[in-house]
C-alpha positions as CSV (number, residue, x, y, z in Angstrom):
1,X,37.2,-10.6,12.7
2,X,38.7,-8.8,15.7
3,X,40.8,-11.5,17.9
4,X,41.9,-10.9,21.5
5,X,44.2,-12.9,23.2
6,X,45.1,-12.9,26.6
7,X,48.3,-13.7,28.7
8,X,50.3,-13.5,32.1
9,X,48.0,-15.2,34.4
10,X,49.3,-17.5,36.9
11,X,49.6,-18.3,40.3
12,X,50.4,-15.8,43.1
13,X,50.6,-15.5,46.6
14,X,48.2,-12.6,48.5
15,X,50.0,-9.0,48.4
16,X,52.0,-10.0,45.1
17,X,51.0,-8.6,41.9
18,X,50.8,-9.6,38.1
19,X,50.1,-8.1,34.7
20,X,47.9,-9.6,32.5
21,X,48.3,-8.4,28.4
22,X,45.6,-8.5,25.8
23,X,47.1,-8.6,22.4
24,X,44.3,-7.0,19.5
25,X,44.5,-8.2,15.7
26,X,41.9,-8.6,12.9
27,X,42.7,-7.1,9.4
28,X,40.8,-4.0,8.7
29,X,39.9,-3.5,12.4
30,X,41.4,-0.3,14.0
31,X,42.1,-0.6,17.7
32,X,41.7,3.1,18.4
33,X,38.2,2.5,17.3
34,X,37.3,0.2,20.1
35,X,36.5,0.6,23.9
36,X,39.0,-2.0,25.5
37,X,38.2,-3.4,28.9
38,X,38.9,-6.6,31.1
39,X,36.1,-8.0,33.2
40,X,36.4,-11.5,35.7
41,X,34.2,-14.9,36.4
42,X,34.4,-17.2,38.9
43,X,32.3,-20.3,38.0
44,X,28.5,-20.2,38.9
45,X,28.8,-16.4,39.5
46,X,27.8,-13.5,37.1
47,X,30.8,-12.0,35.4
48,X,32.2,-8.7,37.6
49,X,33.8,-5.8,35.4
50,X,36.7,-4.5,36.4
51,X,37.9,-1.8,34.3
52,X,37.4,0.2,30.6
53,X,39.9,2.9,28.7
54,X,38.7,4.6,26.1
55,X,41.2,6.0,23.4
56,X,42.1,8.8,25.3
57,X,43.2,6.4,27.4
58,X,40.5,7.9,29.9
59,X,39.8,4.6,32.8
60,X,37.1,3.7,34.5
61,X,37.8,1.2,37.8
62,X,35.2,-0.8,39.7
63,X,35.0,0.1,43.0
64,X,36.3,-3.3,44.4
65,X,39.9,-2.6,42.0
66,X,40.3,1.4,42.4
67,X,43.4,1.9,43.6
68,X,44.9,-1.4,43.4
69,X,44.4,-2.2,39.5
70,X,45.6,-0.4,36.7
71,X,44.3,-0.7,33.3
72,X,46.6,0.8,30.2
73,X,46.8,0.4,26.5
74,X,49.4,0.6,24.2
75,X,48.4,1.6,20.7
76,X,51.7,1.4,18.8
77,X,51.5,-2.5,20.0
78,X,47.6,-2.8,19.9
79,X,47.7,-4.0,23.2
80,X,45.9,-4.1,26.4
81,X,47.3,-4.4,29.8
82,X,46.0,-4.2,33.7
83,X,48.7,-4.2,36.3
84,X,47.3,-5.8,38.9
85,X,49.0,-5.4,42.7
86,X,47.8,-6.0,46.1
87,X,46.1,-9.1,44.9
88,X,43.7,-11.0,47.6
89,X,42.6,-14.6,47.8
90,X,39.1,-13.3,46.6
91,X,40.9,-12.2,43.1
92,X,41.5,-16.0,42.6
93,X,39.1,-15.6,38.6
94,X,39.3,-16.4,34.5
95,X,39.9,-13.0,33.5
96,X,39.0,-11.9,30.1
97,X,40.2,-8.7,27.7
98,X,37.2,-6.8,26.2
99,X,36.6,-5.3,23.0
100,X,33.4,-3.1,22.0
101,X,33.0,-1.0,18.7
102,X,31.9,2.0,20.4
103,X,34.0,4.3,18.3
104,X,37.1,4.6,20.6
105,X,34.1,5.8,23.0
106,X,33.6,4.0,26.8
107,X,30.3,3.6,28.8
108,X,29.6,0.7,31.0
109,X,32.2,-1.5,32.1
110,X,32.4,-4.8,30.5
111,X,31.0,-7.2,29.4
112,X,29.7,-5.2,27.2
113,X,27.0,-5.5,24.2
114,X,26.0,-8.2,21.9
115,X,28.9,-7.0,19.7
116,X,31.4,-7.4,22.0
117,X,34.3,-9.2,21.2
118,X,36.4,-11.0,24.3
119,X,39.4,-13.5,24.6
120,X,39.1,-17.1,25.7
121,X,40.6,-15.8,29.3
122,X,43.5,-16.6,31.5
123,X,43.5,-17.5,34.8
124,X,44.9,-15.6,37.6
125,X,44.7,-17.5,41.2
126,X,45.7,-16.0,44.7
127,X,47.0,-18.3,47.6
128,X,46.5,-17.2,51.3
């Protein structure tokens, strides 16, 4: 079974920035094979995409996080990252890593299908 787990949330004032890592494993599971993406939830709302690299390491941004997010991966380390600046109050979510067997291939952002794959989430919250 693929396993994704997330780190470097935390607690941040507005205009600071943090970078949140998604660290890939399962035996016999190739991370090059996999569109990787991160998506958010805030509780009672539907879960918002944020960002997918395939691996070319070709991105795709939501229009809310163009320009402010970055989303990168690191396939020596089998690792996912999104640099996250500029952060407002309205960031404040459980943000989760995204895996889908695609082929290495991206289409939607995340969440993506019933095979998807995700992390248990860590929480990033923004102070005015």
């Amino acid at each position: 079974q693929v396993r994704l787990v997330e780190s470097g949330g935390g607690s941040v004032q507005a205009g600071g920035s943090l970078r949140l890592s998604c660290a890939f494993s399962g035996s016999g599971y190739h991370y090059s094979n996999y569109c990787m993406g991160w998506f958010r939830q805030t509780p009672g709302k539907e879960p918002e995409g944020l960002a997918n690299i395939d691996e070319d390491d070709n991105a795709r941004y939501a229009a809310s996080v163009k320009g402010r997010f970055t989303i990168s991966r690191d396939s020596t380390k089998n690792t996912l990252y999104l640099q996250m600046n500029s952060l407002q109050p309205e960031d404040t979510a459980m943000y989760y890593c995204a895996a889908d067997p695609t082929g290495g291939r991206c289409g939607p952002l995340p969440p993506f299908g019933r095979h998807e794959r995700r992390g248990q989430g860590t929480q990033v919250t923004v102070s005015s």
